[in-house]
N, C-alpha and C positions, 0 to 999 in steps of 0.2 A: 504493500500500500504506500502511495508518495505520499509528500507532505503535504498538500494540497487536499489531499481526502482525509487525513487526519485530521487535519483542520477544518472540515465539512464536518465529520462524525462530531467531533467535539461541540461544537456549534450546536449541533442540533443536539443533540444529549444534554448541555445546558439547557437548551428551549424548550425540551420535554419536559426539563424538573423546573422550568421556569410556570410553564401554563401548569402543572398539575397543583401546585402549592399554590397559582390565583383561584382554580376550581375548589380545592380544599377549603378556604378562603374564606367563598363565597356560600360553602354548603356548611362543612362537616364543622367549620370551628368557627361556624356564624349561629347556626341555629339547632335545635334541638332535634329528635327524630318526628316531633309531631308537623313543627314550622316545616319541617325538609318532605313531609311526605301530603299538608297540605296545598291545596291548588289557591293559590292568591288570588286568581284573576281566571277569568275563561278563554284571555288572549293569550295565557301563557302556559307551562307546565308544569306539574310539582318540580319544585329542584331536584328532589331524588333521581328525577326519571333526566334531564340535562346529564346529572351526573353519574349514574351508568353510562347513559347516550356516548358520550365520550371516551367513554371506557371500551365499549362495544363497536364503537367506527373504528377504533385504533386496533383493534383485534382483527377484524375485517380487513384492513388498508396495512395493516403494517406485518400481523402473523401472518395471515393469511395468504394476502394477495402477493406481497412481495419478499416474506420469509417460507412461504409455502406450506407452513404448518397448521396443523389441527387446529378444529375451534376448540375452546375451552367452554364456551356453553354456546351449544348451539341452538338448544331449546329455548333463548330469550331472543333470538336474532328479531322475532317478530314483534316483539314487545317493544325495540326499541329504532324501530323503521319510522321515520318521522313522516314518510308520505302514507303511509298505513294505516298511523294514526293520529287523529288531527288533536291539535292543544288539549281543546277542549275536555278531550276523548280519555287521555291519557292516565287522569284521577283513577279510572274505574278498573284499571288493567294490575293484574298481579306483580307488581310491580318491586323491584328487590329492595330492600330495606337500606336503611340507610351504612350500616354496619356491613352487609351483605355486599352495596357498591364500593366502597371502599377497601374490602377483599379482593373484590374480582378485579377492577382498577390495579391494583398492588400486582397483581398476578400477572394478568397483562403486559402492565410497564415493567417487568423483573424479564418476562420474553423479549419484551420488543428492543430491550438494547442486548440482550444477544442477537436477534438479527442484527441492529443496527452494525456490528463490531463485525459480521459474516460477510455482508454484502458489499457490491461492486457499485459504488458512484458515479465513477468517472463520467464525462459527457459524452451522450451516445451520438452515432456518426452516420447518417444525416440527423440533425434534431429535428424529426418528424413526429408528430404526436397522431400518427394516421392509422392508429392500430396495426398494422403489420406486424409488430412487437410489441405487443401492449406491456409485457414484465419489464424490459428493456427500458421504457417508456415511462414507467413508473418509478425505473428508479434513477434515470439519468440527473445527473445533477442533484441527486437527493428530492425530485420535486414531489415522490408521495410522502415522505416525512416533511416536508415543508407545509401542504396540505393538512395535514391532520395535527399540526401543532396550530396552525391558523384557526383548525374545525374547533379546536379545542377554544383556543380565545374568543370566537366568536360567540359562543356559549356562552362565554363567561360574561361576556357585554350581554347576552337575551339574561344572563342570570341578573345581573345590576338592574336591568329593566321588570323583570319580578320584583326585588329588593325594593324599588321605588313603588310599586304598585301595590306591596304588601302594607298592610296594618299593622301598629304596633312600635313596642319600642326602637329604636336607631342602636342597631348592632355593628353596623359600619365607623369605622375612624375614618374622620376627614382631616386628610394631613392638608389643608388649605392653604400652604405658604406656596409661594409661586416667586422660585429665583431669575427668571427672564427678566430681562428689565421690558418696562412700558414706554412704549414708541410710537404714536399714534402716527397714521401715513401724512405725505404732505397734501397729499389731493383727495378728498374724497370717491371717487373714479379716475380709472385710467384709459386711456384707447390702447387696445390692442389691434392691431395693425392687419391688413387682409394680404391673406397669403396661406400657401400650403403650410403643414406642418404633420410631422409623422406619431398619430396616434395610435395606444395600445403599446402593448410590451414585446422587444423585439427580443430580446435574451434574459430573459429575465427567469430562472429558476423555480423563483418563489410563485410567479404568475400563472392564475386560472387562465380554464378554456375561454373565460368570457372577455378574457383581457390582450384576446391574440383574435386575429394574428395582425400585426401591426400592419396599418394602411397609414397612405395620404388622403387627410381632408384639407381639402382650400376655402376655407372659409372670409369671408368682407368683414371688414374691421366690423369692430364694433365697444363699448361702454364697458367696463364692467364695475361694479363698485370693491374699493380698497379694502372695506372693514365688511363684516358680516354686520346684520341688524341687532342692532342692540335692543334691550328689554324699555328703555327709556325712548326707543325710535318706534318700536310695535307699539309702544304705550301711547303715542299722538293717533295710530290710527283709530285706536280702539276710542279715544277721547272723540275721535269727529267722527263715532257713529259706524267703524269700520264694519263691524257685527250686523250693522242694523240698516247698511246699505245695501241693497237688493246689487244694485250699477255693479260691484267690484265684484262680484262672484260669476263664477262659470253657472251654469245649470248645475251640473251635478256638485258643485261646492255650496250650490247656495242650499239643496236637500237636503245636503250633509247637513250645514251649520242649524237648516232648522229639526232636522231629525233629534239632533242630538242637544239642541238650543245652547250651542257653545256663545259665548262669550268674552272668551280668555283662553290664553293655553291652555293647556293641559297644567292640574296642580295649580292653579292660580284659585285665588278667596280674595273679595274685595273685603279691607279693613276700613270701613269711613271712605276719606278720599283717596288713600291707598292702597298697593295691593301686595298680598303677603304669599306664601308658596308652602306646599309640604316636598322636602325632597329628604328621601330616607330616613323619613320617623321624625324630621325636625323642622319647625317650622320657624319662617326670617320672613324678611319685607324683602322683595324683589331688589335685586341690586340692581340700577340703572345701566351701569355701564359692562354689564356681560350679555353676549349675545344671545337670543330667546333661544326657548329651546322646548321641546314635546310640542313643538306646532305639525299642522299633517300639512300634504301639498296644496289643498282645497284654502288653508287661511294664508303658507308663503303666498300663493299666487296672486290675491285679492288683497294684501298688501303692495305687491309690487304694481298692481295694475293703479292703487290708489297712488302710490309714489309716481305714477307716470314713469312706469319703469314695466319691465317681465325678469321674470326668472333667466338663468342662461340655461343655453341646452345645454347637454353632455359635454358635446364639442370645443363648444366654447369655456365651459369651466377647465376643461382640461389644456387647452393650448392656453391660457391665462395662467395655469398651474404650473405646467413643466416646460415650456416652449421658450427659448434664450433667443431674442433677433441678434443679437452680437458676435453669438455663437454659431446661429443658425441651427440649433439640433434642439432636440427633444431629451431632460434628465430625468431622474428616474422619482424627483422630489422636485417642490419648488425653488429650494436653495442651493440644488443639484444631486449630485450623485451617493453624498457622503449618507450615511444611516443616521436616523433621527435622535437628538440629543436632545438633553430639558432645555437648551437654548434654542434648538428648534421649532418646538412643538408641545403643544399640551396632550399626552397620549397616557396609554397605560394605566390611570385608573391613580395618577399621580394626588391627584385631586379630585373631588366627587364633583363637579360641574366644570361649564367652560369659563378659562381666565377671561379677563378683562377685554375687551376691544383694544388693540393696538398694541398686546400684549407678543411678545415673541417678534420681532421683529427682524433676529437673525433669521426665521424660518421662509422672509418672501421672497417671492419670485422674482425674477429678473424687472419685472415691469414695476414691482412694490405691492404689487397685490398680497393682503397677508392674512394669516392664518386659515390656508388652507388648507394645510393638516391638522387633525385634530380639533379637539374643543365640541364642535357642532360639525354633526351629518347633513352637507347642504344637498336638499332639495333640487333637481333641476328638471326641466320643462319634456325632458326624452323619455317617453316609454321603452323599458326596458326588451332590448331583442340583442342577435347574434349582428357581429362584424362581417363584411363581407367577406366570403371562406372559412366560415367557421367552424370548428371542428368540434363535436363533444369531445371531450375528453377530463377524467377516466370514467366518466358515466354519466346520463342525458339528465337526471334529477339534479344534478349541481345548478346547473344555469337553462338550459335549454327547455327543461318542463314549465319554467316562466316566461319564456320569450313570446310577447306580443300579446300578456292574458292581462293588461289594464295597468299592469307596475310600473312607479315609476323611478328612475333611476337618480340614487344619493349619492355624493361626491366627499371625498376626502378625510371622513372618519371621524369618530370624535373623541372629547375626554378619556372615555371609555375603551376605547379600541388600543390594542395590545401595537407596538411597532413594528412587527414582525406581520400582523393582519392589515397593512395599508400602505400605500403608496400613490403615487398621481395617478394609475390607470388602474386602478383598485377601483372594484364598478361594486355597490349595494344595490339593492331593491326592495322596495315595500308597497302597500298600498297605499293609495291616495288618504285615504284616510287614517290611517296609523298616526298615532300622538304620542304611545308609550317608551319608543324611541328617543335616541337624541339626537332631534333632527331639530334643525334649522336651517339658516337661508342666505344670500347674499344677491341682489339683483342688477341685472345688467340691462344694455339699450342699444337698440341698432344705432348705427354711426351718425344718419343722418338726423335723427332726431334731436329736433331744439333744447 
């Protein structure tokens, strides 16, 4: 083995005991066996059952598929099939105890760094992900252990979105100090300039099916705004009626707001003339200057329509995010290439909400556009579908059983999201209506408008 893939294996055997001890975390040394085996919400899942789920794809993807061996239980495969069984659903299923997951987890990860230590890395020759090789394929450049340490953080963000939507006391420490310094941009928007630019991941390891295979789009300048919305800037809309204007909604946004007679984000209580928030069992007065957040696409949009603004598309957040005119190329981050630092980025669960507007200021982009990683999951205007040539890959339920069913596509990750789970062509998706997320927004303008 060179040193190249020692250095791969090591890495990731770090990342394995890095996401298992956030999942322990969030489960085993948060809550009791009744909280872990309770269903909080009908949007979400007992935690118990997250925390098998994790346990059981890594058995699947890492014993299985690319160590070759035996299942270790293969009588729960079906219990923990997440297209099987929907959220909801899940309460009622025999499901393994909290003790019982925690076992089988340990078992698991005791195998999967013996394959890890067996198996062949290297980069395979052509990088084709066209099944022809599918073993091959899975393990080139390590991208099924890259996968399944990602699968794992992602969880661990749907488990914080449980946490927040749970009753009860605040079992989370909010380590809230934030050493970035605060930088606010010099312009409130920037033009970004019309011209090609190559989106999507072109060698990227760590990169899903949905993030390839890299293409040129040539897109006309256009506006985008510097800072994300702050809590104090949604707050003027909601003061002039934003709610209660029919004009700024689409059809289906305006159903929503009145199906559900929103008024506020998500988590928001009016105090008198102000307004206060419950996040993880604790309740404060909305801070002004952090960017909103648990809004769905239906209130981003009818904000920006009020601002005399829209949403960006996909496209455009991403050539705003990683696109250098100086350079001419496309990196792999806003501030380029290098891996996400606390001077970077608000990520990883650092903090329980997004820093301040203007905060992180080493993290912008070439143009000054900032904080586009992390903090808040923006919102943008593109139903989520495949690139052109797209491949599944290593199975059609990751990305392609969503392509084109109404979801719309989230950009650049938030607070919550692990640094190893995101990058500028890192694509989410959710419904239009989703709030329990940590989504928010940032809005852009075609070029010609006044």
């Amino acid at each position: 083995m060179n040193h190249e893939q020692e250095l791969a294996k090591e890495r990731i055997a770090v990342e394995l005991e890095r996401s298992r001890r956030r999942s322990n975390g969030l489960t085993l040394d948060a809550l009791n066996d009744d909280g872990l085996l309770a269903q909080h919400s009908k949007l979400m899942s007992p935690l118990v059952w997250d925390l098998a789920h994790i346990g059981n794809y890594e058995e699947q993807w890492l014993l299985r598929a690319a160590g070759g061996r035996e299942s270790l239980r293969p009588d729960i495969d079906h219990l923990y099939d997440a297209f099987e069984n929907p959220r909801a659903d899940r309460v009622t299923l025999p499901l393994l105890t909290p003790e019982e997951a925690a076992d089988y987890n340990d078992r698991v990860r005791r195998q999967v760094l013996d394959v890890l230590d067996a198996v062949d890395l290297s980069p395979a020759v052509p990088r084709q992900r066209d099944g022809s090789d599918a073993h091959r394929a899975l393990l080139d450049s390590g991208f099924v252990f890259h996968m399944v340490i990602q699968h794992e953080h992602q969880h661990d963000e749907t488990m914080l979105a449980t946490h927040q939507l749970r009753k009860g006391e605040p079992v989370l420490l909010d380590a809230s100090g934030d050493v970035a310094p605060l930088s606010p941009p010099d312009a409130p928007e920037v033009l970004v300039p019309a011209g090609p630019f190559t989106m999507g991941a072109v060698d990227d390891p760590w990169a899903y099916d949905n993030e390839r295979p890299a293409h040129t789009v040539d897109l006309p300048a256009f506006w985008i705004d510097t800072r994300l919305v702050t809590n104090a800037e949604y707050l003027r809309f909601m003061d002039d009626g934003g709610y209660q204007t029919r004009h700024w909604w689409s059809r289906e946004g305006w159903e929503w707001r009145q199906r559900r007679n929103a008024v506020s984000p998500a988590f928001w209580t009016r105090e008198g003339q102000e307004w206060s928030r419950r996040r993880f069992g604790r309740h404060e007065m909305v801070p002004s200057e952090e960017p909103v957040q648990h809004v769905s696409f239906h209130e981003a949009r009818a904000y920006a329509r009020w601002a005399g603004k829209r949403l960006p598309t996909e496209a455009e957040w991403e050539k705003a995010a990683r696109f250098d005119p100086g350079a001419g190329r496309s990196t792999r981050y806003p501030w380029g290439d290098e891996e996400p630092e606390p001077r970077h980025a608000n990520l990883g669960q650092r903090r329980l909400g997004p820093s301040p507007a203007g905060r992180h200021p080493d993290g912008a982009s070439p143009l000054g556009v900032q904080q586009l990683i992390g903090d808040v999951w923006e919102w943008t205007s593109t139903t989520f579908d495949g690139y052109p040539g797209f491949r599944a890959f290593p199975y059609r339920e990751y990305s392609e059983a969503f392509f084109d069913e109404g979801y719309k596509v989230l950009r650049g990750g938030s607070w919550a999201t692990h640094p190893t789970a995101v990058r500028s062509t890192f694509r989410n998706w959710d419904h239009p209506i989703r709030r329990q997320i940590f989504s928010g927004f940032r809005c852009a303008r075609d070029a010609e408008t006044v």
